[in-house]
N, C-alpha and C positions, 0 to 999 in steps of 0.2 A: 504494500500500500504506500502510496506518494503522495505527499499534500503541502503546497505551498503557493504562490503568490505567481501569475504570470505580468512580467512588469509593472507589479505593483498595482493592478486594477482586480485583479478576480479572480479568489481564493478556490483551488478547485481540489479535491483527492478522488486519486485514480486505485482501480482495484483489478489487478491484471487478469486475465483471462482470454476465449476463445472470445474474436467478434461475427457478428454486430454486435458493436459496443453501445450500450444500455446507456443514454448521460439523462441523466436528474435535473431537472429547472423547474427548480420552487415556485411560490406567487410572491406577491406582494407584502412586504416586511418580514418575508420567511428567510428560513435560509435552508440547509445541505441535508441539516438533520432529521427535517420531518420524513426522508425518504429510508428511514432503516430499517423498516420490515421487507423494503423491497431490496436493499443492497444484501441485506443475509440472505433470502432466498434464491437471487440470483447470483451471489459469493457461491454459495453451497453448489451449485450445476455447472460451475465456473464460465460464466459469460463475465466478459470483461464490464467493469460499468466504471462509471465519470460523473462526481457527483459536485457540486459549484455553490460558491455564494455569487447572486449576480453583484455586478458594481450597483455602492449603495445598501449594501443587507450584508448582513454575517459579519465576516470578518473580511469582505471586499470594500470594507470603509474608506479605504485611499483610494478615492477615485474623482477624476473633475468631471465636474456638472455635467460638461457633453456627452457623458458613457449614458447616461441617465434616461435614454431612450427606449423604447424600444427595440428599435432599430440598430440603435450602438450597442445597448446590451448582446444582442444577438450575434452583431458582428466581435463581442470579442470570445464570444464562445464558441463560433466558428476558429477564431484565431486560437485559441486554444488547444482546438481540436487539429488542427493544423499541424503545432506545435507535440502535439502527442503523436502525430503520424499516426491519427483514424484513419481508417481506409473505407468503414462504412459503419452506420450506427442508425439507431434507432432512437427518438429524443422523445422524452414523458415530461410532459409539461403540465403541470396545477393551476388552476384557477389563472391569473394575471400570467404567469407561463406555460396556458397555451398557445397564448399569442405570439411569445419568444419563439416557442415551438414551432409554429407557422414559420416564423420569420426567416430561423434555423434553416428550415428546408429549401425555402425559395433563395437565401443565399449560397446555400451548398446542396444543390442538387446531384451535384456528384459525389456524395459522401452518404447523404439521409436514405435512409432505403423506408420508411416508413415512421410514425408519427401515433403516439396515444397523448390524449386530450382529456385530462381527468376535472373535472368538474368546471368547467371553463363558462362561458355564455360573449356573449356581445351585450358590454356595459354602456355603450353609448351609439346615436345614428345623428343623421343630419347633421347639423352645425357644429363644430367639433367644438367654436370657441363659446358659444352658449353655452354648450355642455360642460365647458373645462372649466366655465367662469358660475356657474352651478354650484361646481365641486368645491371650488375655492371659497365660496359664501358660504355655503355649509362649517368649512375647516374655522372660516373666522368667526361664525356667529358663536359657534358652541364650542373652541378651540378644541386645537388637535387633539388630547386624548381623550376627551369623551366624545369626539365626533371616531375617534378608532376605534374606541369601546363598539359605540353606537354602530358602526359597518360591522363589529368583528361576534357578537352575541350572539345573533341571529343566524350564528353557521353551526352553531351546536344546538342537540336534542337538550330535553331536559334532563334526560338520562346519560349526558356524555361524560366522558371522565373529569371531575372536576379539577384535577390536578392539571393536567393535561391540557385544558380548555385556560388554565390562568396564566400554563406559560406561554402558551400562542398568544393571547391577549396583553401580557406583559411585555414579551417581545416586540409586539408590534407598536405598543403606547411609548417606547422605548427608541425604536427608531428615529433620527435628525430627520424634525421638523419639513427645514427646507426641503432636505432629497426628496420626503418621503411624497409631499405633493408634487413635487416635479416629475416621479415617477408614475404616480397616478395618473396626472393630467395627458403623460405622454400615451396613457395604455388606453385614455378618453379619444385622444386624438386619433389612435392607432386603432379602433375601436370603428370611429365615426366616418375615417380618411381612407384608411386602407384593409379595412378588412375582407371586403367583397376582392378587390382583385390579389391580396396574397393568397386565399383558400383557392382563389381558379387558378391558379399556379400551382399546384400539388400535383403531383401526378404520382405519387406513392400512396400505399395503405396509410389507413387511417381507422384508429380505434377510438371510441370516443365515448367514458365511462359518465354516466350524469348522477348526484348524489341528491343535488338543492339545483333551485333555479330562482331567478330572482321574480319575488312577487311584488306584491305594493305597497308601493315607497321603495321599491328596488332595492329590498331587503331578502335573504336567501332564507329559502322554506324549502320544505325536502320534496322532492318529485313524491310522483304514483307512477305505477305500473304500465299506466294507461294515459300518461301528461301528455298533452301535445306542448313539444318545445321549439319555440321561434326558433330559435338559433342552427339547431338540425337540420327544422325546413331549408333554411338558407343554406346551410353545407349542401344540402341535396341538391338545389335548385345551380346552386354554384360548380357542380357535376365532382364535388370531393368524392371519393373513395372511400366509402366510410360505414364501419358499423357501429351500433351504437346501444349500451347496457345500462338503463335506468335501472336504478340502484336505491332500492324502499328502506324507508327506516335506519337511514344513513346522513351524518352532517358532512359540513364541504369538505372537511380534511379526510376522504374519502382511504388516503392510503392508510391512514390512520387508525380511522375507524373500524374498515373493512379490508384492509390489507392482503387477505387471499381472493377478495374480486380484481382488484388490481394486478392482481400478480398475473390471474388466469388472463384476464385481457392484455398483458404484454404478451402470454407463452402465447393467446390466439394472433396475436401481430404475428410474432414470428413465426410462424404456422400457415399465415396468409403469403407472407413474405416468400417463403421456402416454395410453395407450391407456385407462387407465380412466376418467381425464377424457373423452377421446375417447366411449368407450362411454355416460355419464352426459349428456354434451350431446346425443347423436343419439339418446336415450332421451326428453329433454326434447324436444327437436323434434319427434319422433314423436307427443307428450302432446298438442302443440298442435292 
């Protein structure tokens, strides 16, 4: 295992193994950690995985303001990856990182071989600067950590771990002020600006696990079985490649919560992945 700092923006540890390599992109105010029931079960089969604080969270604190996008986020975890000599990987991306997740892909299509999407949605449409200036009046009417409180409750059941549920919420009331709306606003923008044309850019698998969606006041309440979810339809409509496992009686920290539906929807990625390869070579052979 190897963990330390590439130029001083973005704290990542690596856990060697066969690839595709497995990398981890947290959400917003999170960091590396929430993903350990999925690095031990994919540690134990030995798939290589890559787990990050983005710039701005964890212990990626030395970072200037520009990383702070989603977009620059993205591009330095590309660089990362780069720098680790992936040759091909598969990126799981939470809530505000499945956006990164997207992003990942359509920067390095020659690396991403597929894409799971764990409790994600589309936070914002139309106007990006109405929207961003929304957020921002929010932050300052009720200051930041009871406006973090207030976003971060309503992702746990009443029966979730209390422990568990205080240190997400402590962490997150904890993150720098400044970053933490400038990363917001940009996953607003990134939300409102670019989301329709990154998802029609995919052209790989796509898994897409759903826990909570956002109700009213754009506050997260847990699916049903039978939820119709905006955000899907548009993956659909937007011709993503994609399956999709509404997930009952579960809060947003889905890996967390329920850690073996996650797991089983990476093993179905790579499962999908493997047969399309599969299919794509015995189509070539048939060519010859």
């Amino acid at each position: 295992m190897t963990s330390f700092k590439q130029q001083q923006l973005i704290h990542y540890t690596e856990y060697p193994g066969a690839e595709p390599a497995i990398v981890f992109v947290h959400g917003f105010t999170c960091d590396e950690l929430d993903w350990v029931y999925q690095v031990k079960h994919f540690g134990i089969v030995g798939q290589r995985i890559i787990t990050l604080d983005l710039p701005g969270h964890g212990k990626s604190m030395s970072c200037n303001s520009s990383t702070l996008t989603m977009k620059a986020m993205a591009s330095e975890v590309v660089t990362m990856l780069h720098h680790l000599r992936v040759k091909s990987t598969i990126v799981v991306g939470h809530s505000m990182g499945t956006m990164i997740a997207a992003e990942i892909a359509t920067q390095a299509p020659n690396m991403v071989i597929g894409i799971a999407l764990i409790d994600g949605s589309r936070i914002a449409k139309g106007n990006p600067e109405e929207a961003v200036a929304s957020s921002n009046a929010r932050f300052e009417q009720m200051g930041f950590t009871r406006c973090v409180t207030d976003i971060f409750e309503p992702m746990f059941l009443p029966g979730s771990d209390e422990k568990e549920k205080k240190h997400i919420i402590d962490r997150a009331c904890a993150q720098p002020e400044c970053a933490s709306i400038k990363i917001l606003s940009s996953a607003i923008r990134w939300c409102a600006e670019d989301f329709d044309y990154k998802y029609s850019q995919l052209k790989v698998p796509v898994q897409v696990v759903q826990s909570t969606h956002r109700g009213e006041g754009n506050k997260r309440v847990p699916v049903t079985s039978d939820m119709h979810i905006e955000w899907h339809h548009e993956l659909k409509t937007l011709g993503v490649d994609a399956e999709f496992d509404l997930v009952a009686d579960c809060g947003h920290f889905t890996m967390l919560d329920k850690p073996e539906v996650v797991n089983t929807n990476i093993e179905r990625l790579l499962e999908r992945i493997e047969v399309e390869a599969a299919a794509e070579q015995y189509s070539s052979v048939s060519a010859q």
